[in-house]
Structures are given as structure tokens and as C-alpha cells.
Phi, psi and omega in degrees: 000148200266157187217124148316146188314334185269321177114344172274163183275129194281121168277193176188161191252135175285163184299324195177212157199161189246189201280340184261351177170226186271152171240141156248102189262124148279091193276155173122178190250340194302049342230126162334064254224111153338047176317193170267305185291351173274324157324305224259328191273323177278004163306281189313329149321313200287293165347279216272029191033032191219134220278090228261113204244104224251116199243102173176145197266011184293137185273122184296141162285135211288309209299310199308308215303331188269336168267043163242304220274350160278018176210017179254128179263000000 
């Protein structure tokens, strides 16, 4: 987790939401990649117990796909 100079934790805003929970949209051709903000949002998701949907037609980066898949039940 990222900490901001004050010590507080650097945060992201969801795209939106859906009928199961929180939304993500991700547009583009380029392959899905494990950023800080999808990490910070599937943290966050994870935590607050509430359901995360990530919307794209973008091909997952092989490394994201597999720390996705520890945490899809």
C-alpha cells in the first residue's frame, strides 16, 4: 500500500457500480496489467467485503491474471 506524505493511504475512485457490487471499466487493446490502482481497488473490495467487477475486453497480462485468480471463488 501506497502512504501519502501525512501518512495517510493513497486511494482511486471506482468507475461505478453494478447489481453485484463495485464496477471497473477498462477500455483499450493493450493487455491488462496489475497496476497499483486495480491492486488497490481489488484490496479494497476484498476488505470491505463487497463485489468487484472489473468490465473489459482487454486481454489480461498473464502475471495479473494469476494474482486474479487467488482471489476469484
Amino acid at each position: 500500500m501506497q502512504i501519502h506524505a501525512r501518512g495517510a493511504p493513497v486511494g482511486t475512485i471506482y468507475d461505478g457500480f453494478s447489481s453485484a457490487g463495485l464496477a471497473e471499466i477498462k477500455t483499450g487493446t493493450s493487455a491488462l496489467t496489475s497496476s497499483y490502482q486495480l491492486r488497490l481497488q481489488t484490496y479494497g473490495a476484498l476488505i470491505n467485503d463487497t463485489p468487484l467487477t472489473i468490465y473489459t475486453s482487454r486481454p489480461l497480462n498473464s502475471t495479473f491474471g494469476e494474482w486474479l485468480t487467488r482471489w476469484v471463488l
